[in-house]
Residue, then its C-alpha position, 0 to 999 in steps of 0.5 A: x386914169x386910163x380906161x383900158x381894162x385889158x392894158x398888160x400891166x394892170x391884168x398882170x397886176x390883176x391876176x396875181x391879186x387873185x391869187x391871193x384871194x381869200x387869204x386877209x380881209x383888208x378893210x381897204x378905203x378908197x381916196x379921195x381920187x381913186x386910182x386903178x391900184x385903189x380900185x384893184x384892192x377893193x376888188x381883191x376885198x370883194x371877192x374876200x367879202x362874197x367868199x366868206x359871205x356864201x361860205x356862211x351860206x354854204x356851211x349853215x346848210x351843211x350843218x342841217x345835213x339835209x334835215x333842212x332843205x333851205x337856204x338858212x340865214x336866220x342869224x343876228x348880226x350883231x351877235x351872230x348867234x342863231x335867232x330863237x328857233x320859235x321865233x315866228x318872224x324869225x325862227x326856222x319854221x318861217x320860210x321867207x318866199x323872197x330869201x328862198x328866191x333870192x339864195x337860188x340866184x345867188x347861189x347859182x351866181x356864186x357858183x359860176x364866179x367859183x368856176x376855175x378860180x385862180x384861188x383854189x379855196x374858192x374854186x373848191x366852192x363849186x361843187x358843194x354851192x351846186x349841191x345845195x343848189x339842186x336841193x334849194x330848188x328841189x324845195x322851191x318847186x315843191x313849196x310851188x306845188x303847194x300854192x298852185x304855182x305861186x310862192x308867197x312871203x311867209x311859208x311853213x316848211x311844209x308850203x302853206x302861206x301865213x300872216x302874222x296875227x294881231x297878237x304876233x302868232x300865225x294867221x291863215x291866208x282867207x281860204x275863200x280868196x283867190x290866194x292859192x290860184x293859179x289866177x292869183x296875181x304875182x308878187x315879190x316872191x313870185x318876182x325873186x322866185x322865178x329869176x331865182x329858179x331860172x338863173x339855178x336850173x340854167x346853171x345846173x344844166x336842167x333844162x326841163x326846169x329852166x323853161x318851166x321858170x322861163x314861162x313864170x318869168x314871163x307869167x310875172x312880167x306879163x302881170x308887172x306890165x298889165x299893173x295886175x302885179x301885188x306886193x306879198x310882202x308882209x309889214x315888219x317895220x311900222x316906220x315903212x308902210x308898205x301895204x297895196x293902196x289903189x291907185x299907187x303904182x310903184x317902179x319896184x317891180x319894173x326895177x327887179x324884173x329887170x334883173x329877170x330880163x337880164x339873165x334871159x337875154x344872157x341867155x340869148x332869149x330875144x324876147x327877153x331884150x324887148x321886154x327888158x327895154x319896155x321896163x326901162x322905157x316905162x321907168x324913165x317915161x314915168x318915173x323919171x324926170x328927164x329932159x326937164x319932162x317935168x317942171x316943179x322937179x330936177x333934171x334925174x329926180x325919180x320918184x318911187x310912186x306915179x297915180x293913175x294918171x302915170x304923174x308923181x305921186x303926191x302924199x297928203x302932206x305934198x310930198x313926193x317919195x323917192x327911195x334913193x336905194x330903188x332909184x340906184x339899184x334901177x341904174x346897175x339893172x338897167x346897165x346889167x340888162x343893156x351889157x346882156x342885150x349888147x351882143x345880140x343880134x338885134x335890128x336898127x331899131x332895137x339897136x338904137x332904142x338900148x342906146x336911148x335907154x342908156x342916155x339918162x342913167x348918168x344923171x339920175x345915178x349922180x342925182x339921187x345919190x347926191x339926195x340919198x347919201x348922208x355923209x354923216x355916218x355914211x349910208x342912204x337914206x331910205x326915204x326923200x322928198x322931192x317936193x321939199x328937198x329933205x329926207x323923209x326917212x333917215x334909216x339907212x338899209x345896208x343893201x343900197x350901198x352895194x347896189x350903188x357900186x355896181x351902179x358906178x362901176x358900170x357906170x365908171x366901165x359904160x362911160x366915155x365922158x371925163x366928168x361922168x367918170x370922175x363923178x361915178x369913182x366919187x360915188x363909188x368912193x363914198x359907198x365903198x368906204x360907208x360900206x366898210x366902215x360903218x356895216x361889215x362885220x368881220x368877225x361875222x362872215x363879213x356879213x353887213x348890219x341891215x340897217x343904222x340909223x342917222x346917229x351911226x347906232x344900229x337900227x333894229x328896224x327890219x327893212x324887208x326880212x329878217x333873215x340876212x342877205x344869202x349873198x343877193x344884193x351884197x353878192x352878187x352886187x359885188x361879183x358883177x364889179x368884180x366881173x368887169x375886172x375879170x373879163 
């Protein structure tokens, strides 16, 4: 295979496949060894799948005409119809602080990738994705204004944070809690929020806004690196416990803002290289067996979890939890990151600091999909111990599958080494084909069923909100592969 992406032949290829994007979902499967036409035709399905996927986004906004100023992707997809309005987790009345996040970024990327499109139909996508976009934003803000700054992971419309009660319905926040301060410690929805923000006032040209999320980008990193960062995210799956414990550190949110960092230093923000290279550095020295660092564990072992003595954390049982998902969205990040920072101009120490951080993503891509993936249906598994060498949790999230291509993809781009490549097409081989096969739904915008089980039925676990993906970790997943064909 050659590994010149600007060869005349292939571009020529390239462009007229784009042409015709947009007209039939092909539901195109990987071989056993791709070939640069195999790969040419997945990615002439991604830009199907995100088109269709951010024109759901698009349509179920428009159809509120503005009676409802948020991103709205509260519908069932094995059904596609409308969850119960009155549903409290998920009815529209509950505004998930992460999906409001989460759809500004999307948005504004899909925005971007719309721009002078060879497809006029996408193309045409433009101007309505920044309509809504100034309108999500315009709501962000103000639910910010409600909570001193914060966003939090249930809102009512109106911006006032809840939990949900014992017996299911609304439960205010403690009042006499620092829950609404402006010294309340940053959470995820602060984390999506903030990239979300930054990444939609950049793209809509408001500059007053974009230093404004700029400063609450770094108010979030400056609590993620001072371990003040806490997790809002509310328990909507009892097989996945994720409340605060003392003395558990997670990488999780090291891995996202790494995203946060990557679209600064696109930017041409500076001071957004150092902090992306902390948080890389902080995930490999820490999380990260590399070098053999660790005895007892395998060369690209990575553990979501370390105590306060920054050594793997150990469960009661010994066990040691990976999420396989996290461990591969952390290497399509951490490459994002290091792609943005590669044309800065930087000194030799920072120079040869990016290619450090960039040495051990090969290995721990193609250790933990090795443990993650189960080929039997095809998916990822959610939890693996690495003390006992077995998964621990065998619901697979649809979400880690698109977050595993991007990871091979630049992988597969950012490598010169034969057998890394091979392995990374294997990979992306594997995921393509799981992603297609066994969670897309045609018939539903493309749109991909949350989470299977191990026997391929549909879960109905909840792996994080209930509300579907706005075009975030499929979307924009996607459309970064689909860049490194494009550029």
């Amino acid at each position: 295979m050659s590994h010149n992406k600007d060869g005349s032949a292939f571009s020529d290829q390239l462009h007229a496949a784009r042409q015709q994007t947009g007209s039939t979902f092909s539901g195109y499967l990987l071989p056993q060894s791709p070939t640069e036409q195999d790969l040419l035709a997945a990615v002439n399905d991604y830009e199907i799948i995100c088109a269709a996927n951010i024109c759901a986004v698009l349509e179920r906004f428009e159809r509120h005409a503005g009676s409802y100023p948020f991103v709205d992707t509260k519908l069932d997809l094995q059904t596609g119809q409308d969850f119960d309005p009155a549903d409290i987790v998920r009815g529209r009345d509950t505004i998930y602080g992460w999906i409001q996040g989460r759809g500004l970024e999307s948005l504004a990327g899909h925005a971007q990738w719309a721009d002078g499109h060879a497809n006029e139909d996408i193309a045409s996508l433009s101007p309505r994705l920044r309509g809504m976009e100034a309108i999500v934003l315009d709501s962000v803000q103000r639910l910010r204004a409600t909570n001193a700054g914060h966003l939090f992971f249930f809102m009512k419309p109106d911006g006032v944070p809840f939990v949900l009660a014992a017996d299911g319905g609304h439960a205010d926040l403690p009042q006499d809690s620092s829950t609404q301060s402006a010294s309340t410690p940053s959470g995820y929805s602060d984390l999506f929020g903030a990239k979300g923000l930054f990444a939609a006032a950049r793209d809509l040209g408001n500059t007053a806004v974009e230093a404004e999320a700029r400063a609450w980008m770094q108010a979030v990193a400056d609590d993620i690196l001072q371990r003040r960062f806490a997790s809002d995210q509310q328990p909507l799956d009892p097989t996945n416990p994720i409340e605060a414990l003392p003395g558990r550190h997670g990488h999780g949110p090291y891995m996202i803002q790494l995203g946060a960092s990557a679209l600064a230093a696109a930017a041409g923000d500076a001071a957004a290289i150092a902090e992306g290279l902390t948080l890389i550095e902080h995930e490999l020295s820490i999380h990260a067996n590399v070098d053999g660092r660790l005895s007892g564990f395998e060369e690209g072992d990575f553990w979501e979890f370390v105590g306060d003595d920054n050594m793997p954390l150990r469960l009661e049982d010994g066990s040691v939890l990976c999420d396989p998902g996290h461990a591969l969205e952390f290497v399509g990040l951490a490459y994002k990151f290091l792609r943005a920072a590669r044309g800065a101009d930087v000194d030799a120490l920072t120079s040869e600091r990016l290619k450090l951080a960039a040495g051990p993503l090969p290995t721990i891509l193609q250790q933990i999909f090795r443990l993650g993936f189960q080929p039997d249906p095809g998916g990822i598994c959610k939890a693996y111990d690495m003390v006992g060498r077995r998964p621990l949790h065998t619901d697979m999230p649809w979400w880690s599958l698109p977050e595993t291509i991007r990871s091979a993809a630049f992988c597969w781009r950012e490598s010169n080494e034969a057998d890394v490549r091979r392995a990374c097409l294997g990979i992306w081989r594997d995921c393509h084909n799981a992603f297609v096969e066994n969670y897309l739904r045609p018939e539903i915008h493309l749109m991909a069923i949350q989470t299977l089980t191990i026997e391929g039925t549909v879960s109905p676990a909840i792996p994080a909100t209930a509300d579907a993906d706005p075009g975030y970790h499929t979307g924009l997943s996607l459309l970064d592969v689909i860049g490194l064909f494009r550029d």
